[in-house]
Backbone as numpy.savetxt, mean C-alpha at the origin, in Angstrom:
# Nx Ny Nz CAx CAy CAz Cx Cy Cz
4.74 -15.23 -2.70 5.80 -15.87 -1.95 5.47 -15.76 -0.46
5.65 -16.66 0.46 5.35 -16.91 1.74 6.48 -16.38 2.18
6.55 -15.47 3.00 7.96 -14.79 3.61 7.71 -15.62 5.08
9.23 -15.88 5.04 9.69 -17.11 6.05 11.57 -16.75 6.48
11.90 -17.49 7.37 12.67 -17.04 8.24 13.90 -17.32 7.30
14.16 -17.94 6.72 15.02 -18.37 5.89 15.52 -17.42 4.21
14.54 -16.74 4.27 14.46 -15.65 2.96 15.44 -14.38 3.22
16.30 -13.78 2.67 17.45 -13.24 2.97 16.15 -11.28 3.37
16.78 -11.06 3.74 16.14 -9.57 3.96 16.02 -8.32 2.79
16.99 -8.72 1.93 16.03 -7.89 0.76 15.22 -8.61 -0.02
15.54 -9.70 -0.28 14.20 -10.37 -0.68 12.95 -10.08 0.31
12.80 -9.76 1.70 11.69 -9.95 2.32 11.41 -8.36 1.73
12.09 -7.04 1.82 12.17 -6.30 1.58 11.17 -6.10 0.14
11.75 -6.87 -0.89 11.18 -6.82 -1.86 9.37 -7.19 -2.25
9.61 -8.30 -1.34 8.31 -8.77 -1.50 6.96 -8.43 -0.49
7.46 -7.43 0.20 6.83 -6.16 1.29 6.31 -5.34 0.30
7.37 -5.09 -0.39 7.11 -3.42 -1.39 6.29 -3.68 -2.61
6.38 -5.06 -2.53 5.36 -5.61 -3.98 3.77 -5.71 -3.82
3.85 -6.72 -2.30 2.57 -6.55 -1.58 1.90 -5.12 -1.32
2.47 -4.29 -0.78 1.78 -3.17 -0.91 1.47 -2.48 -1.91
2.29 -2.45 -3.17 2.04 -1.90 -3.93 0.55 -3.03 -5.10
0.09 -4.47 -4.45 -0.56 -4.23 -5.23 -2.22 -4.20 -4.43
-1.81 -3.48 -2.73 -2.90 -3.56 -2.00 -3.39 -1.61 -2.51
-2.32 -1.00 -2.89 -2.87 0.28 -3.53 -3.76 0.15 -4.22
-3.11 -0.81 -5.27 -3.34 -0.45 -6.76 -4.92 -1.19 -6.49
-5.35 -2.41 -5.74 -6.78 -2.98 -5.71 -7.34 -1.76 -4.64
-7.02 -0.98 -4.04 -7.66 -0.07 -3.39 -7.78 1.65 -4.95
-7.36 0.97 -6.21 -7.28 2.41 -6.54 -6.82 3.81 -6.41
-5.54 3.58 -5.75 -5.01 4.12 -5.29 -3.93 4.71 -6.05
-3.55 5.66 -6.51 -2.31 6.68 -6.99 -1.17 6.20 -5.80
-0.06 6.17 -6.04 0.88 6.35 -5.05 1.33 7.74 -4.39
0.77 9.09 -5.48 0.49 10.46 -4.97 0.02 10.00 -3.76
-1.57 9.83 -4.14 -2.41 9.55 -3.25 -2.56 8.82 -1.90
-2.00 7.89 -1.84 -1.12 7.07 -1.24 -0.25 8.22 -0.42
0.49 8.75 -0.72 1.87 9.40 0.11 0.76 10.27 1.04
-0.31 10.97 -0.10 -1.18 12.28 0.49 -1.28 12.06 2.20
-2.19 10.59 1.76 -3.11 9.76 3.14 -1.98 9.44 4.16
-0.75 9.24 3.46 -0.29 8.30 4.71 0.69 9.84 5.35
0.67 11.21 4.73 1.17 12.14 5.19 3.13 12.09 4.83
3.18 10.94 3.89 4.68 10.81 3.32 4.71 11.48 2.19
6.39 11.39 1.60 6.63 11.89 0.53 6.06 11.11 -0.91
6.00 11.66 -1.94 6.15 10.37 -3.32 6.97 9.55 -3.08
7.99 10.04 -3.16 9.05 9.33 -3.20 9.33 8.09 -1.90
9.19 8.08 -0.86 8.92 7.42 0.07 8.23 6.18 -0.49
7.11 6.36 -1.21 6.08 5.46 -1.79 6.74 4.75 -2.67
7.32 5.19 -4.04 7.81 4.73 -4.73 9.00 4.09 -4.37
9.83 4.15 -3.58 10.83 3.23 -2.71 10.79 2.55 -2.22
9.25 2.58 -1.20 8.85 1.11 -0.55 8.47 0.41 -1.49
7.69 0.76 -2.88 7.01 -0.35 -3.52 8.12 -0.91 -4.37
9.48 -0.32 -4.57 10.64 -0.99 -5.26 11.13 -1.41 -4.24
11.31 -1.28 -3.58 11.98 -2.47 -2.72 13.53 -1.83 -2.08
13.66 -0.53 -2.54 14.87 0.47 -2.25 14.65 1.28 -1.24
14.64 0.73 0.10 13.78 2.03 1.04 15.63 1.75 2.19
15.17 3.05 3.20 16.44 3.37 3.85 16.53 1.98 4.63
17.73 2.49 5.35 18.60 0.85 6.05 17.50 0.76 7.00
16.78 1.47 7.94 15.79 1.33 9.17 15.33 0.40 8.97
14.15 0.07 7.91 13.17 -1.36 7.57 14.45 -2.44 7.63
15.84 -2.42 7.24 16.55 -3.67 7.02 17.00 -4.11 8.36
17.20 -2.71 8.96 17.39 -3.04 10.48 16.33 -3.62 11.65
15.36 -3.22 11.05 13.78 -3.71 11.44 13.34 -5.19 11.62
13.82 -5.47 10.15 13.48 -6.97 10.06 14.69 -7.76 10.68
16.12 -7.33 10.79 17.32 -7.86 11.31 16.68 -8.45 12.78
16.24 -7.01 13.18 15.56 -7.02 14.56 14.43 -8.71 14.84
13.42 -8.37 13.64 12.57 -8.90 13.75 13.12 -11.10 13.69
14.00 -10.91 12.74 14.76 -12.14 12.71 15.00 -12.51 13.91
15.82 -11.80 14.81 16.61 -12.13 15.73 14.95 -12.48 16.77
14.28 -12.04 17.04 13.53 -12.49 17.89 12.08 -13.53 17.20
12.75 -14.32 16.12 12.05 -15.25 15.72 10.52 -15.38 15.30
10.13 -14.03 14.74 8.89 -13.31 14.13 8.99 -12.92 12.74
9.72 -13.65 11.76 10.02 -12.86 10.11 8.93 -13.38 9.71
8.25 -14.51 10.09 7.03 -15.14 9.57 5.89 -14.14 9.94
6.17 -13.49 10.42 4.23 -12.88 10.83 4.44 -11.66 10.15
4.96 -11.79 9.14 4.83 -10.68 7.81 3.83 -11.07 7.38
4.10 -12.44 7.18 2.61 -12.41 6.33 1.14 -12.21 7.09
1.18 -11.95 8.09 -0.06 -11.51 8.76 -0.05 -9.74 8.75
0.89 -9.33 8.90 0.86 -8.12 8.85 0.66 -7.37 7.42
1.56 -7.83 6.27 0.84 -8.04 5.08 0.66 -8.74 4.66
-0.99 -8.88 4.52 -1.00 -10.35 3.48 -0.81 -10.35 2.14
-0.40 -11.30 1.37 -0.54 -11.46 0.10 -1.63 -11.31 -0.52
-2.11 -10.05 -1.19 -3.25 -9.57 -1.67 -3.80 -11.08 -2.80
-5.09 -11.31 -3.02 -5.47 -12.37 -3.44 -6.89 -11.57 -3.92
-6.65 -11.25 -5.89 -7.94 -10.67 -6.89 -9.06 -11.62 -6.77
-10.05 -11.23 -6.15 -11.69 -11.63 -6.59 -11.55 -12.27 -8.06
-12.18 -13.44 -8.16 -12.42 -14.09 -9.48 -12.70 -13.19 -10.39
-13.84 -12.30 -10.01 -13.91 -11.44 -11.20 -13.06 -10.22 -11.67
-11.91 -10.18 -10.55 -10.92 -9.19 -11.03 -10.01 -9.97 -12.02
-10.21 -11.12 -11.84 -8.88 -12.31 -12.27 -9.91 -12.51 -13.68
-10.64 -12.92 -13.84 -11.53 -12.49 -15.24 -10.89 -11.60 -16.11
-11.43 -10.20 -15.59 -11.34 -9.20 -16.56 -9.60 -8.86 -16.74
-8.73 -9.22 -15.65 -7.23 -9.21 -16.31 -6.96 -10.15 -16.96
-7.30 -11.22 -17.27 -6.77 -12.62 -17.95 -5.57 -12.65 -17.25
-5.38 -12.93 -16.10 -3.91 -13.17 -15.12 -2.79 -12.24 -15.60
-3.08 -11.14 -15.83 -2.11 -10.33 -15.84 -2.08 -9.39 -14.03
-1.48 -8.98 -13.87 -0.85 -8.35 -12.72 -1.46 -6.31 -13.40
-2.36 -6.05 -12.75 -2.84 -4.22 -12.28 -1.30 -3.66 -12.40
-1.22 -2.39 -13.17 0.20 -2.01 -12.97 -0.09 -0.58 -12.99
-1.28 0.26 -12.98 -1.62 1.23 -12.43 -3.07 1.27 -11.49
-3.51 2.67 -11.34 -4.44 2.87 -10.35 -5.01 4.53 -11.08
-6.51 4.35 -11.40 -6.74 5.67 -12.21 -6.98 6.70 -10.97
-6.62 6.38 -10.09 -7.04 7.14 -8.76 -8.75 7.23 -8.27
-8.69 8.00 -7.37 -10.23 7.75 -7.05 -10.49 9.16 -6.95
-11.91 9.79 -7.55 -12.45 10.41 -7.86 -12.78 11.34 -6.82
-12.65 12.62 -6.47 -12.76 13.70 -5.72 -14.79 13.66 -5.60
-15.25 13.29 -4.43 -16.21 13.96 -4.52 -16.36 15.07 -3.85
-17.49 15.77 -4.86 -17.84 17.03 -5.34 -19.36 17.51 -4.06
-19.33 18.10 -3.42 -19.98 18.46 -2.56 -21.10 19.47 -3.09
-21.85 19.27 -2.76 -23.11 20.13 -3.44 -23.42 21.72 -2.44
-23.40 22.36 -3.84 -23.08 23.76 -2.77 -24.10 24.28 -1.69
-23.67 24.83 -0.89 -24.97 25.01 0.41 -25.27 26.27 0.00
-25.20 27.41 -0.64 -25.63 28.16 -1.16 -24.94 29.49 0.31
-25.42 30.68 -0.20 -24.62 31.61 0.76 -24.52 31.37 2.25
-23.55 31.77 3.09 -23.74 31.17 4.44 -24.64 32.37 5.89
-25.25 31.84 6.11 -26.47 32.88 7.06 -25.82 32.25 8.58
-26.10 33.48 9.45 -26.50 33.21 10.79 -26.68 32.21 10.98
-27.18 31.52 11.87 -28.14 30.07 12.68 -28.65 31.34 13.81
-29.34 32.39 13.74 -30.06 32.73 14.75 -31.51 33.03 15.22
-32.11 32.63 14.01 -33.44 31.78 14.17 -34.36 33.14 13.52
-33.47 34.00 12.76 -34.09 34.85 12.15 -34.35 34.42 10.69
């Protein structure tokens, strides 16, 4: 959906929290994980991506209405758009998780010495 000036504010609301949630999910992303990085709660996460987040964002965009900018949502988020070959292997279904991304494992440096040239 093209968010436009005319779209009531929880609808824009909604379709904010959808967009992001499926720029996670093509980034592989946990919404844990997600909260970790962005230094928020879970729950925070899971509110923006439902579309149930506090009055601030509603007051935000009120804001943003009034000075004739509701359209440059979509620049700010874009409507995520799957690589053919992601759109392949879902047969047009919609990602509805994220297996997270894999901790790498650092290879051990073995006991730690001086640096004094002994």
């Amino acid at each position: 959906m093209d968010i436009q000036d005319h779209i009531t504010d929880e609808a824009i609301v909604q379709e904010l929290g959808q967009r992001l949630a499926r720029l996670r999910l093509d980034q592989n992303l946990t919404q844990a994980q997600l909260a970790h990085e962005a230094g928020v709660g879970l729950r925070t996460v899971q509110r923006l991506e439902a579309g149930t987040v506090a009055p601030q964002l509603t007051m935000f965009i009120r804001i943003c209405r009034a000075l004739g900018i509701v359209d440059h949502f979509n620049l700010l988020v874009p409507e995520p758009i799957p690589s053919p070959m992601q759109q392949l292997k879902m047969r047009g279904k919609l990602r509805r998780r994220a297996s997270g991304k894999s901790a790498v494992v650092a290879e051990d440096p073995g006991p730690w010495k001086w640096a004094d040239g002994t």
